[in-house]
N, C-alpha and C positions, 0 to 999 in steps of 0.2 A: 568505566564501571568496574576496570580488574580489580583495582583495589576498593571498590566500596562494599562489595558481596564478599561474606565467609559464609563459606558453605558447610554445614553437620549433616551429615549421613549416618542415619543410623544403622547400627550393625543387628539390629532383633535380639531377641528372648532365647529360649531355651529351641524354640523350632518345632514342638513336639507335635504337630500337624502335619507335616512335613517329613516327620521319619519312616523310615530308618533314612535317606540320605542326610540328616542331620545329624546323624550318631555320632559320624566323625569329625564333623565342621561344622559350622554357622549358615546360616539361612543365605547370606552373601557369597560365599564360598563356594556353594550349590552349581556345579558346568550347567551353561542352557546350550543350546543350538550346538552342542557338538565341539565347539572350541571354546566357548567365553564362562565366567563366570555372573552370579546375580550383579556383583558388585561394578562389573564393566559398565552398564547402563545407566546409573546416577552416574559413575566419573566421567564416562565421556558425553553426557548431555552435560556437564558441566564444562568440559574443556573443549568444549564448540561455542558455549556462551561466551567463553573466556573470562570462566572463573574458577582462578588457579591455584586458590586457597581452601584446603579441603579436607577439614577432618572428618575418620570413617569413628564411630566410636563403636567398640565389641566389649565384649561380657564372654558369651559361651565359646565354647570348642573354636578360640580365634587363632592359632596357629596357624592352619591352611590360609586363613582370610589375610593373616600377618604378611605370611613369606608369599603370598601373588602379588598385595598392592606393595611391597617393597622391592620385590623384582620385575613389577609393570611400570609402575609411575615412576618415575625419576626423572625430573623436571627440570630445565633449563639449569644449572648453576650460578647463574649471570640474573637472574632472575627474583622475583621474592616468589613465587609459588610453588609451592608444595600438595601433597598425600600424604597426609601425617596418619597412626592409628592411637587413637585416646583409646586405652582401656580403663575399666573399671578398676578402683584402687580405694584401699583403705587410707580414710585421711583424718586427721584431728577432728575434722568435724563432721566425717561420720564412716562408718564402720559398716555400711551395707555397701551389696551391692546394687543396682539399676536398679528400680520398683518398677517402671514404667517410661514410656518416651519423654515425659517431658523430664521424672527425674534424672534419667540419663544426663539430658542438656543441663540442668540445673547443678548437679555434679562437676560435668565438665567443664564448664563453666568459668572457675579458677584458671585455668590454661588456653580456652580461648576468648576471652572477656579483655587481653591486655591487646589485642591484637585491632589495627583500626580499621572499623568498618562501619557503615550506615544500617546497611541490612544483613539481618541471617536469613539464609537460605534452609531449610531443614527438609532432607529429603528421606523416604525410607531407602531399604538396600535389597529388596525381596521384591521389588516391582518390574514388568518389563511394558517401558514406553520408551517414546521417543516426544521430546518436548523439544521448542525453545525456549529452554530457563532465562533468557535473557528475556525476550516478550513478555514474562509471568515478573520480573522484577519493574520491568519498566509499566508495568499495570499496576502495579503496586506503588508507585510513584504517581504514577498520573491521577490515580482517585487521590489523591493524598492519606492512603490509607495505615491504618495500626498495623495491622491483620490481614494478609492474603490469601486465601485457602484455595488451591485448586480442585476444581469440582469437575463433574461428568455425567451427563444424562446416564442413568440408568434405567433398567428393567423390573416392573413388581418382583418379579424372584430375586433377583441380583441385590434390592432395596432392602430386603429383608435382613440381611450381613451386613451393609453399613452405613454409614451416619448420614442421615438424611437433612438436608438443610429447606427452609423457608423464608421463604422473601416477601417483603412488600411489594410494592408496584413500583419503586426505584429503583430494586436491586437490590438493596441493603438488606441482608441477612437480619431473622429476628427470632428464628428458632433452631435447633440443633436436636435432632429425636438420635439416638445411638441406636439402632439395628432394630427399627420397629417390626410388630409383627403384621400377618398379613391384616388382621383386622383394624389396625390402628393407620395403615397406610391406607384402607377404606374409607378411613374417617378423614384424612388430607387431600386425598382425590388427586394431586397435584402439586408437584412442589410452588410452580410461580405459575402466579396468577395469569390468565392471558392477559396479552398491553403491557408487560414490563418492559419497560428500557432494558432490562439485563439478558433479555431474548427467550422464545419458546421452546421449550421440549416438545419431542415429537410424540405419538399418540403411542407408540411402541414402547417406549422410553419416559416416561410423565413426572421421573422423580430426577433432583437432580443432589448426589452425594460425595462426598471427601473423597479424594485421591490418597490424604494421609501428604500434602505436600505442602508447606508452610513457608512463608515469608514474613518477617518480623521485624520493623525496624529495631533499632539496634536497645532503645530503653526500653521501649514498650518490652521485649525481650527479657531483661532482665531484672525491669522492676517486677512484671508479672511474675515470674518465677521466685524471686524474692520474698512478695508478699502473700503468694496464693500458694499451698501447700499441696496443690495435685499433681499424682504421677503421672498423668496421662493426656497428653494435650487433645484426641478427641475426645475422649470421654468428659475431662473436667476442666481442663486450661480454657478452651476454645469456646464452650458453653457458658462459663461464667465470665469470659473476656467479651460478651455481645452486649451487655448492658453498659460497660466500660468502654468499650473502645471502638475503633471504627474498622470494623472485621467484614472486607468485602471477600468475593466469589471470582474467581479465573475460571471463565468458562472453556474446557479444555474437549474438542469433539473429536481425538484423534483415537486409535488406540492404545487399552491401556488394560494390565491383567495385574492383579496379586498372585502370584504362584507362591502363596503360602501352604498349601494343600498339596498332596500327593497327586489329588483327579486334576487340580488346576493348571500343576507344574508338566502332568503330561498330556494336556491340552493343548499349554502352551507350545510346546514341541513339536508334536505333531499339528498343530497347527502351520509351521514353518514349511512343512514339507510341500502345502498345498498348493493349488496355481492359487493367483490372487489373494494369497493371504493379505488381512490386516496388517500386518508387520513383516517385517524383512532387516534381518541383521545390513542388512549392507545397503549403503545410499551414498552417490558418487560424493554429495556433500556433505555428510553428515556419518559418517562409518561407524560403526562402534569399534575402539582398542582393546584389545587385550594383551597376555603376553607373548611375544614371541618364543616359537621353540625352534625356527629351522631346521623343521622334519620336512621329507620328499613326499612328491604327492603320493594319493592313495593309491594302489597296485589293484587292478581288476586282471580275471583269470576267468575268461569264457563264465561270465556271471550276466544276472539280467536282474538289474537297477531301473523303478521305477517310480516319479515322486519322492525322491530320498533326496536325505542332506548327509554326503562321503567326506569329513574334511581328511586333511592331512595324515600321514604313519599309516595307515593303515594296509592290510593284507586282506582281500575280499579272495576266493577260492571257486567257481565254479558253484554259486548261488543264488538263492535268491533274495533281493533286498526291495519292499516295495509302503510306499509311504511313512518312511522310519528315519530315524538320526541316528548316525552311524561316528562317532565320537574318535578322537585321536588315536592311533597307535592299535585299534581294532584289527583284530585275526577273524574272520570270519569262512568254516570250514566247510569241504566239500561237501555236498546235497542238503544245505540248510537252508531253511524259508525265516527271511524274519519280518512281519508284517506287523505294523502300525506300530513300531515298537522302539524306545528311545535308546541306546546303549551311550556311556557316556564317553567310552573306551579305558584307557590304561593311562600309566603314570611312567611306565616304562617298556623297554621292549625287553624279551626272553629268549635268549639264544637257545638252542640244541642242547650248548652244554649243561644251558641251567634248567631246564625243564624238567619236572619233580620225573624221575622214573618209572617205565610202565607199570601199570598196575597201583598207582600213587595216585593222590592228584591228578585231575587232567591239567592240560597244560594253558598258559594265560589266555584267556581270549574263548571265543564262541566255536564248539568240537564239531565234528561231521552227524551230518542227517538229525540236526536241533532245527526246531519245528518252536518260534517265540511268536504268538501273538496278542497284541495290550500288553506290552512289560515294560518294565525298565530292569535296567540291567549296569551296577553303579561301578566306580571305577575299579578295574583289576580284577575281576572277576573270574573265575572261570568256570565254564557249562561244559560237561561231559558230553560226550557222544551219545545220541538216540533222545536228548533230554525231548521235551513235550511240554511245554507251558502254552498255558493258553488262559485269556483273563473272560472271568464274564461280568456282568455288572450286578448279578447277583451273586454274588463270592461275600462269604461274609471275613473280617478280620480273620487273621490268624497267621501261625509261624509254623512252616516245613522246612526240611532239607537242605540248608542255603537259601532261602528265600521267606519272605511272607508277604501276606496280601494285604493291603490297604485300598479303603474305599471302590474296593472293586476292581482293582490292577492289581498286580504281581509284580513283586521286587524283588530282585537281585541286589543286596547289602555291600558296600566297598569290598573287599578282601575275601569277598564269601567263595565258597565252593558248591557248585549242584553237582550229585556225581551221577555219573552214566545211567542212562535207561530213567533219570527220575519223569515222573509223569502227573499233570496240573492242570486242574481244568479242562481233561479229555473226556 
């Protein structure tokens, strides 16, 4: 199946949910768990299925996203697979940029259209799961299907943000509602009916909606795209492709998070940190890759670490660290508490001799007797001494001192400075 699957990964939109850590990078770009990026999680559930052909396609701020997957993936030589990055580009026939996921595909198209394959795989680049994309293609063969959409029970609130689907009592998909509200989901009671062959939702969970993950054979592909003018394959491709074609349901029970959002993205992290979490970076069979940096473990100094994720570079001082992700190449200094709070760490380390001079800047990384709790804190950062952040969930937007708040957390922006003594949500 190496060679019948090309897989499209999308690289997202402008991110603007998700800022300020999209200021400087793309929504793929984005470190989760402390060492990886968004983008690690579609490539290596694809290079566990052993599908080894994989273009990421980017638009905005894709520099960062450019130089990870060109110095991560570098694939067999010997080999036909590839991590290619399509960006967007101006071309005789046409002069915009992306409108939408499916125009993405429909753009890029030219470049991956010569390439032989049965099936497209189209994954987003902003998701964290763990799938077998290999089970989801061969489901998609065995119905002899157009159209595969993987789907997931959801929650009345969860229902209410995305695309809800309806079935017969075969399975067969017959309506597509895009992010109905709560009175219109009163009115469906249920996505499938009890006694479907395609299986029950639980009483908690009654709806079942889009993952946003697509499998296509190969004309169906791009005759649709050819003849049907829409940007967006759940809003209009996917909708108007039920009356046409044979667009079944991958029922997917595992988990699976959009961290398009600031609340989601630091949900999903602190999530990591818990016993029994849902997810877990690491699985003896199934790992996720990123890139290697061959930094030394992290350094502890009479510190008290609990329910934390410490990866690699880092300098922890005589503190405290307790349910938080504590990111690469992180300095964390004498008498500091950082609780429930994600830091993403640095890009580099800071000698002595480079460190901006007293009374300057503080110096890279988290200062003595900082008090962070619900924050994030983006890469390179640095927190003066005595800082005091603290998030509450009624914080309204806004921009301070090196930082600003969204959705009720507190962020620390790449590059930014908080200077000594600042004080947040005390």
């Amino acid at each position: 199946m190496t060679n019948e699957v090309l897989t499209i990964i999308l690289g997202g939109g402008r991110g603007t949910r998700l800022f300020p850590l999209t200021q400087m990078r793309s929504k793929p770009a984005v470190p989760i768990g402390g060492k990886y990026r968004l983008i690690d999680i579609p490539v290596s559930n694809c290079l566990h299925a052993d599908f080894r052909r994989i273009f990421v396609l980017t638009q905005f701020n894709s520099a960062s996203l450019n130089r990870h997957v060109s110095q991560t993936y570098r694939l067999d030589l010997f080999s036909r697979g590839f991590v290619d990055i399509l960006a967007a580009e101006q071309t005789p026939d046409s002069s915009h940029w992306f409108q939408g996921t499916a125009d993405a595909v429909r753009q890029a198209a030219r470049h991956f259209a010569r390439y032989e394959a049965d099936y497209y795989l189209i994954l987003a680049g902003d998701h964290l799961y763990r799938m077998s994309l290999a089970e989801l293609v061969d489901a998609h063969i065995d119905r002899q299907a157009d159209i595969t959409v993987a789907a997931q029970p959801v929650s009345i609130e969860d229902a209410t943000g995305m695309g809800i689907f309806r079935f017969d009592r075969s399975g067969q998909i017959v309506a597509f509602e895009e992010k109905p509200n709560a009175d219109r989901l009163g009115e469906i009671g249920t996505s499938i009916p009890s006694g479907s062959s395609f299986g029950g939702t639980t009483v908690d969970k009654p709806f079942v909606a889009s993952m946003g993950i697509y499998v296509f054979s190969r004309d169906v592909l791009l005759d649709t795209l050819e003849r049907h003018g829409g940007t967006d394959f759940g809003k209009e491709i996917i909708p108007a492709a039920l009356s046409t074609q044979r667009v079944k349901a991958y029922l997917y029970r595992g988990y699976w998070a959009d961290v398009g959002t600031i609340a989601s993205f630091y949900d999903a992290n602190i999530m990591l940190t818990q016993p029994g979490a849902p997810f877990r970076f690491y699985d003896p069979r199934r790992p996720f890759f990123t890139h290697p940096r061959f930094l030394p473990g992290a350094r502890f100094n009479n510190c008290t670490v609990d329910h934390a994720i410490v990866v690699e570079g880092g300098f922890l001082d005589q503190c405290h660290v307790e349910s938080s992700v504590v990111g690469v190449r992180t300095h964390i200094g004498r008498g500091s508490h950082i609780r429930r709070s994600v830091l993403l760490g640095a890009d580099f380390y800071e000698s002595e001799e480079d460190a901006p001079p007293r009374g300057n800047r503080p110096p890279l990384g988290i200062g003595r007797d900082v008090h962070l709790e619900g924050v994030i804190v983006d890469k390179n950062a640095r927190i003066g001494d005595g800082v005091r952040l603290i998030s509450r969930p009624d914080m309204p937007d806004a921009d301070g001192a090196g930082y600003v708040v969204r959705d009720g957390i507190i962020v620390v922006p790449k590059d930014s400075t908080v200077p000594a003594g600042t004080t947040m949500g005390v």
